[in-house]
VEXKEVO-253855 format. One line per 2 residues: number of its first residue (from 1); for each residue x, y negated, z of C-alpha. Coordinates in pm, 1 decimal. Example, Ala and Ser with C-alpha at 12.3 -4.5 7.8 and 13.67 -1.06 7.14 Angstrom:
1) 1230.0/450.0/780.0 | 1367.0/106.0/714.0
! end
This chain:
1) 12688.2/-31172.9/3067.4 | 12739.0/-31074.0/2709.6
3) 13069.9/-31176.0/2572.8 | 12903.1/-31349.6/2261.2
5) 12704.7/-31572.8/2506.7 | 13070.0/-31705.3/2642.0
7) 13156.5/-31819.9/2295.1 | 12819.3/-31983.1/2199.4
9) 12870.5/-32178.0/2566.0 | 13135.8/-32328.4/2354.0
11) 12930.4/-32498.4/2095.1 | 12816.2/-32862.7/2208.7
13) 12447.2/-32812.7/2030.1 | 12434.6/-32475.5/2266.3
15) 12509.9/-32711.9/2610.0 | 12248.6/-32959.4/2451.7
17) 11972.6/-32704.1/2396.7 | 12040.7/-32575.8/2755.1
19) 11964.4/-32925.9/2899.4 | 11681.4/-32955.8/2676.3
21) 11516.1/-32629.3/2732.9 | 11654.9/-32459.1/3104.2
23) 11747.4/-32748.0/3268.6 | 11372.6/-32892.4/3310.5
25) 11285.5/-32604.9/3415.1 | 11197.9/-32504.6/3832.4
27) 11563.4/-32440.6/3994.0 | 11398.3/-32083.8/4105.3
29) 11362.1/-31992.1/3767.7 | 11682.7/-32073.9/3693.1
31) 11864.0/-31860.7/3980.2 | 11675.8/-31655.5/3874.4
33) 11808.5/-31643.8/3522.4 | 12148.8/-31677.0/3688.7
35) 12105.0/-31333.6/3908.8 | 12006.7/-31171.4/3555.9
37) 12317.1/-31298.3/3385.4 | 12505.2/-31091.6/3631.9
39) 12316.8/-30818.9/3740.2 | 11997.9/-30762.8/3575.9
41) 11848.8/-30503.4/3323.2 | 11837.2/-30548.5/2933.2
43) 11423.5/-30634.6/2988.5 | 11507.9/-30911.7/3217.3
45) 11806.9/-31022.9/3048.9 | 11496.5/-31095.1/2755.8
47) 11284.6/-31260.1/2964.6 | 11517.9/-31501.5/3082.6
49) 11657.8/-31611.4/2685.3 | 11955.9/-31444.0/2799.8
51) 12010.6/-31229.0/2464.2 | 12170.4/-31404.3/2152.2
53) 11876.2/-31510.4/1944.3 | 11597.8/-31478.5/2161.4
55) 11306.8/-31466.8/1900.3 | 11490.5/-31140.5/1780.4
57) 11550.0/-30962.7/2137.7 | 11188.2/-31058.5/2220.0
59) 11075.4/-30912.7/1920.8 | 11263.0/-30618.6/1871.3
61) 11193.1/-30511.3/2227.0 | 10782.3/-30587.2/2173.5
63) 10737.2/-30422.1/1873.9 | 10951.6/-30111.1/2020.5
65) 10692.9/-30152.7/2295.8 | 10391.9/-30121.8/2051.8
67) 10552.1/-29865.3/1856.5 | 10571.3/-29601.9/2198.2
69) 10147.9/-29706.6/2290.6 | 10066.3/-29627.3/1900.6
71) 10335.2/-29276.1/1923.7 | 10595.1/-29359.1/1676.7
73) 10945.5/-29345.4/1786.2 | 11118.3/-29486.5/1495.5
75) 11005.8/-29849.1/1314.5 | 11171.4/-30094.3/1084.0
77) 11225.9/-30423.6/1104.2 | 11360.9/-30640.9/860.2
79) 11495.9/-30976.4/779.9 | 11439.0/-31150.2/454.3
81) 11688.6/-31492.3/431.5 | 12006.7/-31268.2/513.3
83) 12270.9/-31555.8/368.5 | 12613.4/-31415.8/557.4
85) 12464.1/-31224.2/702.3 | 12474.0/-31352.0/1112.4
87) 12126.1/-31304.4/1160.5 | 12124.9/-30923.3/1024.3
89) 12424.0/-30855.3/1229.3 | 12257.5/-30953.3/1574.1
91) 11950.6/-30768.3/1498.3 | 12135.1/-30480.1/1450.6
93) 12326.9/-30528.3/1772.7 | 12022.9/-30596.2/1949.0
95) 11854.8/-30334.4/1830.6 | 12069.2/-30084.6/1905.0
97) 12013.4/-30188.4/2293.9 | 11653.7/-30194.7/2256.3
99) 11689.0/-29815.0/2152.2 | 11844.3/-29734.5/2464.3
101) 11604.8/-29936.2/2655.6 | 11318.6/-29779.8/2465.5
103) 11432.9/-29462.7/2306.0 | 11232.5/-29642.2/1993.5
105) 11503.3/-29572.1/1724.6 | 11538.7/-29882.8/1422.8
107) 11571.8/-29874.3/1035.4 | 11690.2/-30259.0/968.4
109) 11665.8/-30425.5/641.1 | 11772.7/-30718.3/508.2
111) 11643.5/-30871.2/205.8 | 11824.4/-31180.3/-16.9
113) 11895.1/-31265.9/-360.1 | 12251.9/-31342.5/-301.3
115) 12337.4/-31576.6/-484.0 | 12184.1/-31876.7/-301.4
117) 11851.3/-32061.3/-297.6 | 11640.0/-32087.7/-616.4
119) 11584.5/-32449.6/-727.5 | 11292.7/-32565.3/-538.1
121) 10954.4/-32535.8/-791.9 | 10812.1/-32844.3/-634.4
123) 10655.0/-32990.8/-281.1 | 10538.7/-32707.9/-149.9
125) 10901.4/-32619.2/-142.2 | 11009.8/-32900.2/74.3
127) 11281.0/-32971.5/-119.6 | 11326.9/-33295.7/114.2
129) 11505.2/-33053.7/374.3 | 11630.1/-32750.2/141.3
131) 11807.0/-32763.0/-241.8 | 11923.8/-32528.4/-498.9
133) 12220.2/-32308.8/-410.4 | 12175.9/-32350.8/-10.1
135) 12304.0/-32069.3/239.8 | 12488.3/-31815.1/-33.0
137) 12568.5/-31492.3/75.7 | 13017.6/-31513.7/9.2
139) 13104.6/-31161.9/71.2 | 12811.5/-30899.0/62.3
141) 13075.4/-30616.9/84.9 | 13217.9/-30734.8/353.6
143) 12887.0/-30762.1/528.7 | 12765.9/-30381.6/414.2
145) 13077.8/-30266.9/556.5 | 12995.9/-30394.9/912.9
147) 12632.4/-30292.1/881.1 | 12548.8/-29954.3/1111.2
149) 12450.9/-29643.4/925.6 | 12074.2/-29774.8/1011.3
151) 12082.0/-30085.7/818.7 | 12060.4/-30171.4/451.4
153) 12197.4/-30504.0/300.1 | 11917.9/-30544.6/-26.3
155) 11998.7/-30776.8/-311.3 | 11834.7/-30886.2/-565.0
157) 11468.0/-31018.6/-663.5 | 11245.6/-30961.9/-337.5
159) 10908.1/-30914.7/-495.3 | 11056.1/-30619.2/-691.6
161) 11258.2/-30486.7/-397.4 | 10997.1/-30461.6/-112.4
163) 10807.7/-30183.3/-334.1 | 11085.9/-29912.5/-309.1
165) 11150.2/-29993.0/29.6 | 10777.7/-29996.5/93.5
167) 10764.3/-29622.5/-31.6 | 11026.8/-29533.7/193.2
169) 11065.8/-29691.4/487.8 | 10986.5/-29605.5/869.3
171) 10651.5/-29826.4/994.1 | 10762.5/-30187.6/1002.5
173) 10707.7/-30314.2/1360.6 | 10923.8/-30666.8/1342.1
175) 11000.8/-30929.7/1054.3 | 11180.4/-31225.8/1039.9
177) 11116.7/-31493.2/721.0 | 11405.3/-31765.1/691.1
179) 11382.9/-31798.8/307.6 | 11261.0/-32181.2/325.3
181) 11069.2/-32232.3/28.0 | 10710.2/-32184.0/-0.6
183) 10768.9/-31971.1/-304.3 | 10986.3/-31757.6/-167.6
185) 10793.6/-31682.2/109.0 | 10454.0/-31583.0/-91.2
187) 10731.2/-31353.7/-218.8 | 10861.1/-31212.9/121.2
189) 10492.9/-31212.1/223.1 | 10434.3/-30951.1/-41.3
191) 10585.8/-30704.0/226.5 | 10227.7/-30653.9/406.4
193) 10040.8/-30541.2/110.7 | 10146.3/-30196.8/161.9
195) 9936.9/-29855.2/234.4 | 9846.0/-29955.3/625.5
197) 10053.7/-29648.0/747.1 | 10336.1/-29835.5/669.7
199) 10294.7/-30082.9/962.5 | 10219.0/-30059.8/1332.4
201) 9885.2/-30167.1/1387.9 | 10022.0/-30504.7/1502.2
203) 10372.1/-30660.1/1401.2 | 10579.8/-30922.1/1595.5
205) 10670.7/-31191.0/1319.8 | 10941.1/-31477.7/1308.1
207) 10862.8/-31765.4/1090.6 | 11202.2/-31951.4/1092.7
209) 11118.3/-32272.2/910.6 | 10844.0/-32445.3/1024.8
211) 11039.9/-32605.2/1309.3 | 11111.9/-32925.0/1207.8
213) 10922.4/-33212.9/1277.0 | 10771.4/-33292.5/943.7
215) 10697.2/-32968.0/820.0 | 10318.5/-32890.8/810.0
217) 10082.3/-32663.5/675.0 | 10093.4/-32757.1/341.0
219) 10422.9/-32682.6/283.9 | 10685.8/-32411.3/299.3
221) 10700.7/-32092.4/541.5 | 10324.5/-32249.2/691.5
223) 10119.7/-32303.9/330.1 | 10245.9/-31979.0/245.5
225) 10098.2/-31754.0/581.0 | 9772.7/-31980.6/567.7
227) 9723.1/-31868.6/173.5 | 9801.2/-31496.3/253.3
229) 9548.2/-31506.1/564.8 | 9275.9/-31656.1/385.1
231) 9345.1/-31417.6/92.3 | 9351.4/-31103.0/239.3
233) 9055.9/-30968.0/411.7 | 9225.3/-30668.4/608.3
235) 9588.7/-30837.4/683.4 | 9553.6/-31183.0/882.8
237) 9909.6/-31353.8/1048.1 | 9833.2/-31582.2/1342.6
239) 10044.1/-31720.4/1622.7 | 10126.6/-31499.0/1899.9
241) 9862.7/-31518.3/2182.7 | 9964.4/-31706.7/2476.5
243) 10330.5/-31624.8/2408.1 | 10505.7/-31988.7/2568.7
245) 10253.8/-31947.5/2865.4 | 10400.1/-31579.2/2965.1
247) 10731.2/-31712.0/2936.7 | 10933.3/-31811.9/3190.0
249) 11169.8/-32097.8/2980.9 | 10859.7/-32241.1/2862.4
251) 11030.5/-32526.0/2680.8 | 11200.9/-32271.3/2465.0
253) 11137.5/-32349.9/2093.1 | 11166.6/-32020.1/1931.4
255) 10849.5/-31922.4/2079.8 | 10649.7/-32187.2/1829.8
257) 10818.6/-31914.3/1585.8 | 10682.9/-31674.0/1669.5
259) 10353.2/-31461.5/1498.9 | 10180.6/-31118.7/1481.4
261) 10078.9/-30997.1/1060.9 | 9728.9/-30781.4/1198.1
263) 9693.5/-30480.5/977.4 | 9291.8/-30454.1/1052.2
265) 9247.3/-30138.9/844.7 | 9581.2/-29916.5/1019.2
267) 9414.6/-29569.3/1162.5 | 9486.7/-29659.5/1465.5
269) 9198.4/-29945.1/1481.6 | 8944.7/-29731.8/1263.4
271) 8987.1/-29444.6/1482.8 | 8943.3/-29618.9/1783.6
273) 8534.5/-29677.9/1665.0 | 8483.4/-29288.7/1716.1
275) 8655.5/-29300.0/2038.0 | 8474.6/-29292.9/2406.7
277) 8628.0/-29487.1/2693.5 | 8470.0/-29596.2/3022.6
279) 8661.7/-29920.5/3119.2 | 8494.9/-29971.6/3480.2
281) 8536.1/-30337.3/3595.2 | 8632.6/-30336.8/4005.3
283) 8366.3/-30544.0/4206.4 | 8512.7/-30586.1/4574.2
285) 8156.9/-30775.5/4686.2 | 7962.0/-30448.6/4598.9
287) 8260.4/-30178.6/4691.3 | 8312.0/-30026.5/4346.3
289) 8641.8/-29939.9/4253.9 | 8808.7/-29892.7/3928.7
291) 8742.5/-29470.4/3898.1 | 9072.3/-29393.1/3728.9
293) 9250.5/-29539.4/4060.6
! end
């Protein structure tokens, strides 16, 4: 089991979350998870929420997944709510492992303004839950200086920043909004309106804050991906398909987190049109079989 794990196992909210979340569960599942603690792969270390920030490991491994069906070995992922910087850190650790598992290499970015949140504009920035000069980022050199040679620490206005990066950057297969506001998430959003070769065809999302109980659709992180969706014809974001019912800690909440941004005019979809391919369905009452068995 991973050393980090240990220490979190000494946080009171961690032993709470386990009761609330693995506890409920069937014990089979959970001897299960236990086995995989101690002897199982990296893959089913992830699928039993046995990796440090689950919604990343899950993620990171998916859209490494994706990236080897559409033939690119190298994708980015990025983060844009970096504060100090834990969050960056672990996907970079995690990543790392998911290159071994994958041989998908990572570019990892993380985007913040550094200085703290922005005072809120007004409701839609649910400034009942977050306030001007939340989460500041104390020692951005001392975070760049434990970032891997793959990762980039980027300060500064994030509307302006995604452009360059945008221009540069490997296809982005994974990101992960914690900026809180509303505004600043129209902002991070801004990311997807690249050239379509920028992206996979599909891209695992995390959409931090729209966990607690009164945030809603008309506010924050949610108002924001419902406005891009309905505004842009060829790039829709929509919760990931069946996700909590393929898990097997069901109860875990990161999975309401979790999205896919559909880039509907990538290659890969348009090319697919000119493409033949006999999908024969097997029908055991009449004897025919599936011909590519």
């Amino acid at each position: 089991m991973d050393s980090l794990l240990f220490k979190r196992l000494r946080e009171g909210r961690i032993w709470k979350r386990i009761l609330r979340e693995r506890m409920t569960e069937p014990l089979s599942v959970n001897a299960y998870a236990a086995f995989a603690a101690l002897f199982g792969s990296f893959r089913q270390k992830v699928a039993c929420d046995l990796v440090i920030r689950q919604h990343h490991a899950f993620g990171l491994l998916t859209a490494a997944d994706w990236a080897r069906e559409s033939g690119v070995n190298r994708i980015s992922a990025m983060e844009f709510g970096v504060a100090n910087g834990a969050g960056l850190l672990n996907m970079c650790s995690v990543a790392e492992r998911v290159t071994k598992e994958t041989g998908v290499e990572f570019e990892i970015y993380g985007f913040d303004c550094g200085t703290g949140m922005p005072k809120p504009r007004d409701y839609r920035d649910h400034p009942e839950y977050y306030s001007w000069g939340d989460f500041p980022m104390q020692s951005p050199d001392s975070l760049r200086a434990k970032l891997p040679p793959s990762a980039r620490l980027i300060l500064g206005d994030i509307s302006e920043s995604i452009q360059g990066c945008l221009a540069n950057c490997a296809p982005i297969g994974f990101i992960s909004i914690d900026v809180d506001y509303y505004f600043s998430t129209v902002e991070a959003l801004k990311v997807l309106e690249g050239p379509a070769n920028r992206y996979l065809p599909s891209i695992v999302m995390y959409l931090d804050d729209i966990g607690y109980d009164r945030h809603n659709p008309f506010c924050g992180e949610w108002l924001a991906v419902r406005e891009f969706t309905e505004t842009h014809a060829s790039r829709k974001i929509a919760r990931f398909n069946m996700l909590r019912q393929q898990r097997l800690f069901q109860r875990a909440m990161w999975v309401e987190r979790m999205f896919i941004a559909h880039i509907l005019d990538h290659d890969w979809r348009v090319r697919s049109l000119n493409e033949y391919r006999e999908i024969v369905l097997d029908n055991p009452y009449s004897g025919i079989t599936n011909r590519s068995e």
